[in-house]
KEROLO-894091 format. One record per residue (C-alpha): residue number from 1; residue in one letter; x, z, y. Coordinates in Angstrom, 1 decimal, padded with zeros to 4 digits. Example, Ala and Ser with C-alpha at 12.3 -4.5 7.8 and 13.67 -1.06 7.14 Angstrom:
+-----+---------+--------+--------+--------+
! num ! residuo !      u !      w !      v !
+-----+---------+--------+--------+--------+
!   1 !       A !  012.3 !  007.8 ! -004.5 !
!   2 !       S !  013.7 !  007.1 ! -001.1 !
+-----+---------+--------+--------+--------+
END
This chain:
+-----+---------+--------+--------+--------+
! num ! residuo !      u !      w !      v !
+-----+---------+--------+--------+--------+
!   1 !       X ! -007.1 !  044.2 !  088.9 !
!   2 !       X ! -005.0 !  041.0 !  087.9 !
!   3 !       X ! -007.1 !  038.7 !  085.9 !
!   4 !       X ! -006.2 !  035.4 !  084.4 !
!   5 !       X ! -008.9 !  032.6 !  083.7 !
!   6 !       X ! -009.3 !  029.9 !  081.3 !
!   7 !       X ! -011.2 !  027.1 !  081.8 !
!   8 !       X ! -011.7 !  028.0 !  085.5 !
!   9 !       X ! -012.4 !  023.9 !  086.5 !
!  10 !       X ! -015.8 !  024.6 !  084.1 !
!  11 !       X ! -019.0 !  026.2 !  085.6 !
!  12 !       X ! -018.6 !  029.8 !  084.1 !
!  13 !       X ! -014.7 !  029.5 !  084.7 !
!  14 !       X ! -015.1 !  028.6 !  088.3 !
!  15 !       X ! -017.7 !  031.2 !  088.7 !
!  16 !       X ! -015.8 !  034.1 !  087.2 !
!  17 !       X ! -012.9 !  033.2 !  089.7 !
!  18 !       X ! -014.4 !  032.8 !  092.9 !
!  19 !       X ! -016.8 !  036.3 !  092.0 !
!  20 !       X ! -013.3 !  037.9 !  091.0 !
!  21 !       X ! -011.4 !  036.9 !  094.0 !
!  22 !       X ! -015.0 !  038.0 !  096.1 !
!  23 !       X ! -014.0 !  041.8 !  094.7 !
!  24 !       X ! -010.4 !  041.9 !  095.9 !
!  25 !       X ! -008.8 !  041.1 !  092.2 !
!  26 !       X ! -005.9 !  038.4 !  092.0 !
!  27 !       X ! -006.8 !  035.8 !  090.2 !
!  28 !       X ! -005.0 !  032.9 !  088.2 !
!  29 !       X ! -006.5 !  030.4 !  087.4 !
!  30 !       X ! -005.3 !  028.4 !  084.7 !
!  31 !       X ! -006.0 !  024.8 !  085.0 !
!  32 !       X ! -004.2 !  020.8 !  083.8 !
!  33 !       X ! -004.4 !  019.9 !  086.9 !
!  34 !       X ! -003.8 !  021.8 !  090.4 !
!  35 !       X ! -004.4 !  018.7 !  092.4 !
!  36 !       X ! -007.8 !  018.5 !  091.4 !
!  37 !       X ! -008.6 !  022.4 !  091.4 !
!  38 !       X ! -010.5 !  022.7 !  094.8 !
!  39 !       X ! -010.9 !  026.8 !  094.9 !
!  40 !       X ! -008.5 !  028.6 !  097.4 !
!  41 !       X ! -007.8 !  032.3 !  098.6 !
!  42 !       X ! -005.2 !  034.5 !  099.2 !
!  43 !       X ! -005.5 !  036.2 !  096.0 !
!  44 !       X ! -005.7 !  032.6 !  093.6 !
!  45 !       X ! -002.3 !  031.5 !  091.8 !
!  46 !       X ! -003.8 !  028.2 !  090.6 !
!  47 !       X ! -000.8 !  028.0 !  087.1 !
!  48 !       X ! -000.9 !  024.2 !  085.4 !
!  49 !       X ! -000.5 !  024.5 !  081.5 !
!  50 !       X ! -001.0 !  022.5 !  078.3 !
!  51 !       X ! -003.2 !  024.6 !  075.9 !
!  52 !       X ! -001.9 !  022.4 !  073.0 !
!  53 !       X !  001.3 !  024.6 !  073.6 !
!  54 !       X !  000.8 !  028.2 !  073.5 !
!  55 !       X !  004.2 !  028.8 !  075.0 !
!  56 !       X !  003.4 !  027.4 !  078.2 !
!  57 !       X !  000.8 !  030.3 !  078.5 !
!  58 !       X !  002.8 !  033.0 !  078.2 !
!  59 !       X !  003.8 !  033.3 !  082.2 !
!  60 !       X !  000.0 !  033.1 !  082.8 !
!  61 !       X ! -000.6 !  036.2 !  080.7 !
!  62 !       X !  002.0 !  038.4 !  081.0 !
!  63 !       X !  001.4 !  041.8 !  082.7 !
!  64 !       X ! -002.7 !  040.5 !  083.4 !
!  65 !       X ! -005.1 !  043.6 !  083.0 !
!  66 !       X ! -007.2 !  041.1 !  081.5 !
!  67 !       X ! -008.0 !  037.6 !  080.1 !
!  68 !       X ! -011.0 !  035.8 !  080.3 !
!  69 !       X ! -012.2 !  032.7 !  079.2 !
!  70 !       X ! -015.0 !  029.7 !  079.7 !
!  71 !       X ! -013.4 !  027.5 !  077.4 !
!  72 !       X ! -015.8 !  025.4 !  075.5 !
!  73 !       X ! -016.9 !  022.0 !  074.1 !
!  74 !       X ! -019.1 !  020.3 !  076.5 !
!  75 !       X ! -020.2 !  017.7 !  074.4 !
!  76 !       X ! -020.3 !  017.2 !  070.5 !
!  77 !       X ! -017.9 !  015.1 !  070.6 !
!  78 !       X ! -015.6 !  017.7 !  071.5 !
!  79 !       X ! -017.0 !  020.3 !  068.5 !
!  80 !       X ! -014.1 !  022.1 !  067.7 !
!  81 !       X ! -012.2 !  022.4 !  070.7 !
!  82 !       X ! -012.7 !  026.6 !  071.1 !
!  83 !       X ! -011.5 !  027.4 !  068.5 !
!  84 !       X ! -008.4 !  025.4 !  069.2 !
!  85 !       X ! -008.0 !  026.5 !  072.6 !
!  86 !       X ! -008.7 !  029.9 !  072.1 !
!  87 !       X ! -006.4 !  030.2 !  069.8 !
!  88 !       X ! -003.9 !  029.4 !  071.8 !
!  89 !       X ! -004.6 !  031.9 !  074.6 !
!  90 !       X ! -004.5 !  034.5 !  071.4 !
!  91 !       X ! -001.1 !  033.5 !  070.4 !
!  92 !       X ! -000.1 !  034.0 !  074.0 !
!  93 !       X ! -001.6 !  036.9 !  074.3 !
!  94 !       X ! -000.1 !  038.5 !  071.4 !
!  95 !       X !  003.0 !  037.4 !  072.2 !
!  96 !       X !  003.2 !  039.1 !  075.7 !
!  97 !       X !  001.4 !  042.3 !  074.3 !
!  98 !       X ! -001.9 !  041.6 !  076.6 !
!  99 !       X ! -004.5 !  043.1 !  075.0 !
! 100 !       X ! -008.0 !  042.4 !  076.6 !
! 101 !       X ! -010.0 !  039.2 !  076.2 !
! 102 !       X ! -013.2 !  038.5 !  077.3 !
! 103 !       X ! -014.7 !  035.0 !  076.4 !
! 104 !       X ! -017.7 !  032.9 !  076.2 !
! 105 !       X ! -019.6 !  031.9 !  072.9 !
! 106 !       X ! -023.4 !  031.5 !  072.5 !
! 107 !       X ! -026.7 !  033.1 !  071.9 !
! 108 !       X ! -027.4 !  031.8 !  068.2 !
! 109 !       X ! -024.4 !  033.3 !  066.8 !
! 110 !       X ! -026.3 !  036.5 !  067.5 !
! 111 !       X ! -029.6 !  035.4 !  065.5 !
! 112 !       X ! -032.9 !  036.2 !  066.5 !
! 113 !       X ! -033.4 !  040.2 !  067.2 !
! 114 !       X ! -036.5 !  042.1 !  065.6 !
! 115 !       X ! -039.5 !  041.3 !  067.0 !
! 116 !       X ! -038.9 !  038.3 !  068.4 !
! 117 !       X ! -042.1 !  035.8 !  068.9 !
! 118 !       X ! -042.6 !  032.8 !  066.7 !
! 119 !       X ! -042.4 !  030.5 !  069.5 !
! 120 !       X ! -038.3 !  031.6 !  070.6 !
! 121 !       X ! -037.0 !  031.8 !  066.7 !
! 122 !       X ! -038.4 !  027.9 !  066.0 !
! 123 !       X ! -036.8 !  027.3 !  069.1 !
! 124 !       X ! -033.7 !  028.9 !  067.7 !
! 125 !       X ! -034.1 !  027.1 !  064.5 !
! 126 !       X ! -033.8 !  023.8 !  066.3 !
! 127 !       X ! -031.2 !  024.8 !  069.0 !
! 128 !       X ! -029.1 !  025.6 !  066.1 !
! 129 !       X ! -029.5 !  022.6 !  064.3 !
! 130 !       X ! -029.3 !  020.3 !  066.8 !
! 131 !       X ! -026.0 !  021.9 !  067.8 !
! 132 !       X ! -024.6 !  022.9 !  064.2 !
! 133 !       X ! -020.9 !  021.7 !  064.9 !
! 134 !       X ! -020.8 !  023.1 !  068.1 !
! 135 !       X ! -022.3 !  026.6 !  066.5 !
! 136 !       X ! -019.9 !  026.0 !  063.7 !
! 137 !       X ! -017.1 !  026.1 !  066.3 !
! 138 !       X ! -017.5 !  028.8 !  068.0 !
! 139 !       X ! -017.9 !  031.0 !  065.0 !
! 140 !       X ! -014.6 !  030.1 !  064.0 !
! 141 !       X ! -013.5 !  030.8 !  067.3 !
! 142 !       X ! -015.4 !  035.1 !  067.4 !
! 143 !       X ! -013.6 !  034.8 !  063.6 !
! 144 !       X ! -010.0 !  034.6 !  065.1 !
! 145 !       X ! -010.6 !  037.0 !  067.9 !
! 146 !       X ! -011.5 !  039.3 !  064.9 !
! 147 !       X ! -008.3 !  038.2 !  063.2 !
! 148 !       X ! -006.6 !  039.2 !  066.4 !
! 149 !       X ! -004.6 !  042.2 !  067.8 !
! 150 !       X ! -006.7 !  041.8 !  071.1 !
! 151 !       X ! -009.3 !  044.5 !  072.5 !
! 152 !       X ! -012.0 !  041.2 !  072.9 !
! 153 !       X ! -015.4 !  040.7 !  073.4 !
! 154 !       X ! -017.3 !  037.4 !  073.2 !
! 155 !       X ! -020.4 !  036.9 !  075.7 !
! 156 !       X ! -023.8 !  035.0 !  074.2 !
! 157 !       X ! -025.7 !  033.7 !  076.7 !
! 158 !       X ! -028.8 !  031.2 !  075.8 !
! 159 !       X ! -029.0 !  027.9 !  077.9 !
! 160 !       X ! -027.1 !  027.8 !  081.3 !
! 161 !       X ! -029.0 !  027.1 !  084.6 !
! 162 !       X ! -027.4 !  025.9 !  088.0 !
! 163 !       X ! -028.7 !  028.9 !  090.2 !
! 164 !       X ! -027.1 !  031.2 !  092.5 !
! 165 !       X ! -025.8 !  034.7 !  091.6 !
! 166 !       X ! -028.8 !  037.6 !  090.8 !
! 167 !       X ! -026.5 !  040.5 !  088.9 !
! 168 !       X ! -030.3 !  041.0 !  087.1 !
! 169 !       X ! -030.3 !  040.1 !  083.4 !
! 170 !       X ! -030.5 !  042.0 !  080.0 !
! 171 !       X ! -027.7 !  042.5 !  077.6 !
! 172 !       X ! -027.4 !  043.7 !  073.9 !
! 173 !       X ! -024.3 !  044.7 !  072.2 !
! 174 !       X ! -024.5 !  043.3 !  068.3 !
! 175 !       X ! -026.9 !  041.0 !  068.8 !
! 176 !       X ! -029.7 !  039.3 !  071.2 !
! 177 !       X ! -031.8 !  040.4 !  073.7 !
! 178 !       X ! -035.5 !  039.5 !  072.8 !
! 179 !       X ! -036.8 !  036.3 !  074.4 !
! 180 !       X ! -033.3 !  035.0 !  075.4 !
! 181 !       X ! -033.8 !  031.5 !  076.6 !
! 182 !       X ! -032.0 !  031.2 !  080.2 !
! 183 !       X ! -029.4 !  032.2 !  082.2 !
! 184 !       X ! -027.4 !  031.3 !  084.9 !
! 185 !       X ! -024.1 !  030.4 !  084.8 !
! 186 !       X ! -022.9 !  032.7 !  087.4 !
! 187 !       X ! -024.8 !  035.9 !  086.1 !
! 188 !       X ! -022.8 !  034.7 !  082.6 !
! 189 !       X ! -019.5 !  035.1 !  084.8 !
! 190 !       X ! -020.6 !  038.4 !  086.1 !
! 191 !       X ! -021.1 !  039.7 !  082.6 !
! 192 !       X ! -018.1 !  038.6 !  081.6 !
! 193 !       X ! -016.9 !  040.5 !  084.4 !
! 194 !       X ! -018.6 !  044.0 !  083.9 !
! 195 !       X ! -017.7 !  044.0 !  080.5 !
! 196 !       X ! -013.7 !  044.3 !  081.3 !
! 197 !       X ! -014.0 !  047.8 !  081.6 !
! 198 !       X ! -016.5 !  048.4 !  079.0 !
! 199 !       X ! -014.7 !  050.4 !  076.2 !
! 200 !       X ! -018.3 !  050.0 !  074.3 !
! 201 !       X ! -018.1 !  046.5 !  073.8 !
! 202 !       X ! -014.3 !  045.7 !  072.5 !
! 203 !       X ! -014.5 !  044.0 !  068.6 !
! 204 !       X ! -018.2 !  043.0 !  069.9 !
! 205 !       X ! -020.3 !  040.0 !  070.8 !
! 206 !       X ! -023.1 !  040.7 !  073.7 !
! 207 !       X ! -026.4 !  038.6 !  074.2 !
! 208 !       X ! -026.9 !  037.8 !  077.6 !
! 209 !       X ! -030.4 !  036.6 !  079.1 !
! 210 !       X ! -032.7 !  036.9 !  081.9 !
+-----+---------+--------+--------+--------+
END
């Protein structure tokens, strides 16, 4: 497969390239500055592109088998920012006719599933709060890929750990699995992976959790 990766320099980006070029796919990896982009292999074209122009994506995109995305805020200060970006990889997308898109949003778009304990929907309550603008950007941001001509699918996960690579979590397609409070940011690559060739999941969002 020939993949393309935004926001490969960020932990789920980096992740989802190094896993992809561990399987044998080529891999670019799109990035503002190569000098500063440490992974190597055979397989990586490391392209340097301003995401403020969506014509500069174009050569990144064209002929992929798919697109996938960490872009993100990292702060909230920076609140707004996926929707921007991603929009951007959309427009070049659409422009070169490449239709799948897999990208990274958030567990409380999905809400809290049936059943769910007391304890995890206050704690959902608050996450949500807390992070409002953040939240509020990144439903703009599933809203365009909806608005799209792109066979996308946004991953949820809950909050992102630092640990190695299991391939053991639970997923839900339309919402939340119950009790979704961690998850690593390399299982998040690798199910944004394993959802590429999932026909199920195209037009849906899927919770990811341990």
């Amino acid at each position: 497969m020939r993949y393309t990766v935004f926001g490969a320099t960020g932990g789920v980006g980096r992740e989802i390239v190094t896993q992809a070029l561990a399987a044998g796919h080529e891999v670019t990896a799109v990035v503002r500055d190569p000098s500063r982009y440490t992974v190597t292999s055979p397989g990586l074209t490391v392209f340097e592109a301003d995401l403020a122009k969506p014509e500069t994506l174009r050569p990144a995109v064209a002929g992929r088998d798919a697109v996938l995305s960490g872009l993100g805020a990292r702060t909230r200060a920076d609140a707004g920012i996926a929707t921007t970006l991603t929009r951007a990889v959309l427009t070049a997308m659409e422009a070169e006719g490449t239709r799948r898109l897999v990208v990274v949003s958030a567990t409380p778009l999905g809400g809290s599933p049936q059943g769910e304990s007391l304890l995890d929907r206050v704690s959902m309550s608050v996450v949500s709060t807390v992070f409002k603008d953040l939240y509020r950007d990144l439903r703009a941001m599933e809203a365009a890929l909806a608005n799209s001509d792109t066979d996308w699918t946004a991953v949820r996960p809950p909050r992102l750990l630092n640990k190695p690579l299991t391939g053991v979590y639970r997923t839900a397609i339309g919402g939340n699995p119950r009790a979704a409070r961690t998850i690593a940011r390399a299982d998040v690559a690798h199910a944004m992976l394993a959802q590429v060739a999932r026909r199920e999941t195209v037009g849906q969002a899927v919770g990811v959790a341990y």
